[in-house]
C-alpha positions as CSV (number, residue, x, y, z in Angstrom):
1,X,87.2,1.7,21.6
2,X,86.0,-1.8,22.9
3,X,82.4,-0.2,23.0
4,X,82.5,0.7,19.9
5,X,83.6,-3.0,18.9
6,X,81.4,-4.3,20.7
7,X,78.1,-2.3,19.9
8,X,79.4,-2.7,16.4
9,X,78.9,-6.3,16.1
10,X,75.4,-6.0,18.2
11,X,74.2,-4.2,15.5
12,X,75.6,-6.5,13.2
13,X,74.4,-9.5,14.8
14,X,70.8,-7.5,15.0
15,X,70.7,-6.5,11.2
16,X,71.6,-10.2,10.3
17,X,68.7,-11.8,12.8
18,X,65.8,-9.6,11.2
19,X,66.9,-10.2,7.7
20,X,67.0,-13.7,7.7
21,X,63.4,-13.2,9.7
22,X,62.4,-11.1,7.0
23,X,63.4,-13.7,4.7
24,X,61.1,-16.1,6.5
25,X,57.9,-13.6,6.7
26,X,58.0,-13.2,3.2
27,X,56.2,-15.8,1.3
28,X,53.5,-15.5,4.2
29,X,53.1,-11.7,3.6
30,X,52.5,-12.5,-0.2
31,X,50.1,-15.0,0.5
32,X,48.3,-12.6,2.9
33,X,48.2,-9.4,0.0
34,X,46.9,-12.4,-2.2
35,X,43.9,-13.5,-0.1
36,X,43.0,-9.8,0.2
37,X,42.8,-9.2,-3.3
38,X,40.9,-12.1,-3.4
39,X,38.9,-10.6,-0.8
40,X,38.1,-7.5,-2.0
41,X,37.2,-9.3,-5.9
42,X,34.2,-11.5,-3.7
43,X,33.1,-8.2,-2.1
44,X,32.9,-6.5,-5.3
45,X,31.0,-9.5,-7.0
46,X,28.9,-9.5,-4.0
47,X,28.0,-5.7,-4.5
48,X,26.9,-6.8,-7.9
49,X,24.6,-8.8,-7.3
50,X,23.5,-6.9,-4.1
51,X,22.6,-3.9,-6.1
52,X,21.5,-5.7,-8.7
53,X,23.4,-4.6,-11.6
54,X,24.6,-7.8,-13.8
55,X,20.5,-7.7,-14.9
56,X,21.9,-7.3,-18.0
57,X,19.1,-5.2,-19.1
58,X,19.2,-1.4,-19.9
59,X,15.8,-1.4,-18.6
60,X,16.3,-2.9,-15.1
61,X,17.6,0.6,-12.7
62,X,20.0,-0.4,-10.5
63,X,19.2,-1.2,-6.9
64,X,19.7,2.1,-4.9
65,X,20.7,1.4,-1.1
66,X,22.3,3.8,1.5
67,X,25.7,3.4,2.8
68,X,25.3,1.9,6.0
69,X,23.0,-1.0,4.7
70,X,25.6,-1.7,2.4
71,X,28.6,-1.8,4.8
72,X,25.8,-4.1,7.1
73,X,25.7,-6.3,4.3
74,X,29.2,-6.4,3.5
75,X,29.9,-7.2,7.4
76,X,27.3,-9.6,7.6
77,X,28.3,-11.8,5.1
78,X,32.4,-11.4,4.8
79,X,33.4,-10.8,9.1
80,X,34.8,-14.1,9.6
81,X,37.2,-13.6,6.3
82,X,37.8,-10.3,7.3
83,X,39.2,-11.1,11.0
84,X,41.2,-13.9,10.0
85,X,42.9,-11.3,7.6
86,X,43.1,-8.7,9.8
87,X,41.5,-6.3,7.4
88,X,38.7,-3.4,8.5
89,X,35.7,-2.4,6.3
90,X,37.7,0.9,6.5
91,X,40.5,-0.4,4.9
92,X,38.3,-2.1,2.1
93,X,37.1,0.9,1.0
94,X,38.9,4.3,1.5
C-alpha cells in the first residue's frame, strides 16, 4: 500500500514538473513555427524570382531548371537560416 502512495505522488510530482515546463516551452515553440513560416514564404519568393516567373509578361517562359540545381540554390543561399531552425530541405518540401 505505501508503494502505491508513494509511486502515486512520483507520478504526480512528474506530471506537475513537465507541465509547468511545458508551460515555459511554449511561447518559444510558437516563435519557432513562426520563423519557419517565415522561412518557407522567403524560399518561395526566392523561387520566383529564380525561375523567373514575376516577368509579368505572358510572353516571357518561365525559367526551366532541374531539381537538384534548385535544391543547390535553395541550400546555397538559406543553410545558415535553415540550421539555426533545425529544419531540412526535406522537410521544406515534401
Amino acid at each position: 500500500m505505501i508503494k502505491r502512495i508513494i509511486k502515486f505522488l512520483k507520478r504526480l510530482r512528474r506530471r506537475w514538473f513537465l507541465s509547468r515546463q511545458a508551460k515555459a516551452m511554449q511561447p518559444i515553440v510558437d516563435q519557432m513555427i513562426k520563423d519557419r513560416k517565415a522561412l518557407r514564404r522567403d524560399i518561395n519568393q526566392f523561387l520566383r524570382k529564380y525561375f523567373k516567373i514575376d516577368a509579368r509578361s505572358k510572353y516571357i517562359p518561365a525559367d526551366f531548371k532541374n531539381k537538384e540545381e534548385v535544391k543547390l540554390a535553395i541550400l546555397d543561399k538559406f543553410s545558415p537560416k535553415m540550421e539555426e531552425l533545425n529544419v531540412t530541405y526535406e522537410q521544406l518540401f515534401k
